[in-house]
Each structure stands twice: as structure tokens, then as C-alpha cells.
C-alpha positions as CSV (number, residue, x, y, z in Angstrom):
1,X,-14.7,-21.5,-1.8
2,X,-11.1,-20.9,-3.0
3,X,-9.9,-17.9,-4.5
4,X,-7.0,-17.8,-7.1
5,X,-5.4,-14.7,-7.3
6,X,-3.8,-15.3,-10.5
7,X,-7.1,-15.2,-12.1
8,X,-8.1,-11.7,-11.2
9,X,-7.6,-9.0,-13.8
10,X,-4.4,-7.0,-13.9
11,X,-6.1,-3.9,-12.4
12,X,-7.5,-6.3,-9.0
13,X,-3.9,-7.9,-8.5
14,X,-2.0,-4.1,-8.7
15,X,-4.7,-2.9,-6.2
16,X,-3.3,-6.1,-4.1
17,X,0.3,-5.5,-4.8
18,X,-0.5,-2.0,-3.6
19,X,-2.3,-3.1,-0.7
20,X,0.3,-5.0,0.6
21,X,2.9,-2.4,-0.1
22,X,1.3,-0.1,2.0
23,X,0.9,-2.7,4.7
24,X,4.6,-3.0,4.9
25,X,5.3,0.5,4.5
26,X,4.2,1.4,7.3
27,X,5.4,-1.4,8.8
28,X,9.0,-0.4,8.3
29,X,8.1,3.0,9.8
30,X,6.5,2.1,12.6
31,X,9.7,-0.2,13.8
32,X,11.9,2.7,13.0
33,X,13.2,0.5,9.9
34,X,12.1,3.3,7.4
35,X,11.4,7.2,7.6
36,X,7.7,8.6,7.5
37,X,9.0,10.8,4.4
38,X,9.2,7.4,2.7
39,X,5.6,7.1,2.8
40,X,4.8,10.4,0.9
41,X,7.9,9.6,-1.5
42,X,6.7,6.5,-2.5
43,X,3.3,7.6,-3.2
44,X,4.6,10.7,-5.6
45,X,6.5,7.6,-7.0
46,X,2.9,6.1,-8.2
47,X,2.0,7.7,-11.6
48,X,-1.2,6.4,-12.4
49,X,-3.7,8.9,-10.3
50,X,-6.1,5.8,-9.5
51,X,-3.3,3.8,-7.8
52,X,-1.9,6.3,-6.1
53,X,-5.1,7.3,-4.7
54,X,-5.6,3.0,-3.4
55,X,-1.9,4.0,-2.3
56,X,-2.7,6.7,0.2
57,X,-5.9,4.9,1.3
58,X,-4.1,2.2,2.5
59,X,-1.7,3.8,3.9
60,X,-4.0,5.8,5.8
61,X,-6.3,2.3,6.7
62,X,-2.5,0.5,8.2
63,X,-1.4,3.8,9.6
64,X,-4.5,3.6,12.4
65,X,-4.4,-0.3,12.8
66,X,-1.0,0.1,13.0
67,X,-1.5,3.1,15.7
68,X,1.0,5.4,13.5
């Protein structure tokens, strides 16, 4: 089964873009390539409630894989 993301809806790839944001977010923090304030910054950065809400999730979800 193969998935194309450029057929998803805008709304599903902006959820992914955010996903992976997050994901390297905390990334950079954990390797000391980026300040935790960052985190919090870019999420006041987010204007559309909804996103910023998937924002903080994952942030949250990579912070504990990630053992921030």
C-alpha cells in the first residue's frame, strides 16, 4: 500500500510539517544546538489555536522519546 503525501488535504500535510518540526525542535535542544525557550517561542509563534495545540503535543510526545 503506498501513501502519497501530496495527496492529503492541506490541513493533514501542516499537521506533518508540524510534526516534524517539533521532532527537530527538540532535537536541536537536546544536542545543545538550540535553547528550551525556543520551544515555547516557537509555539507562541503558531497562530492558528488548532496547530499550535498539534505543536505542543508533539513536542511533548518527542520531549519523552527523546528523554528531554
Amino acid at each position: 500500500m503506498s501513501h502519497n503525501l501530496a495527496l492529503l488535504p492541506p490541513d493533514k500535510k501542516q499537521e506533518i510539517e508540524l510534526d516534524k518540526q517539533a521532532a527537530y525542535s527538540v532535537w536541536q535542544v537536546k544536542n545543545a544546538l538550540a535553547e528550551r525557550s525556543t520551544l515555547a517561542q516557537q509555539a507562541k509563534d503558531i497562530s492558528d489555536e488548532n496547530e499550535r495545540a498539534h505543536f505542543v503535543d508533539c513536542v511533548d510526545k518527542y520531549s519523552k522519546i527523546m528523554g528531554l
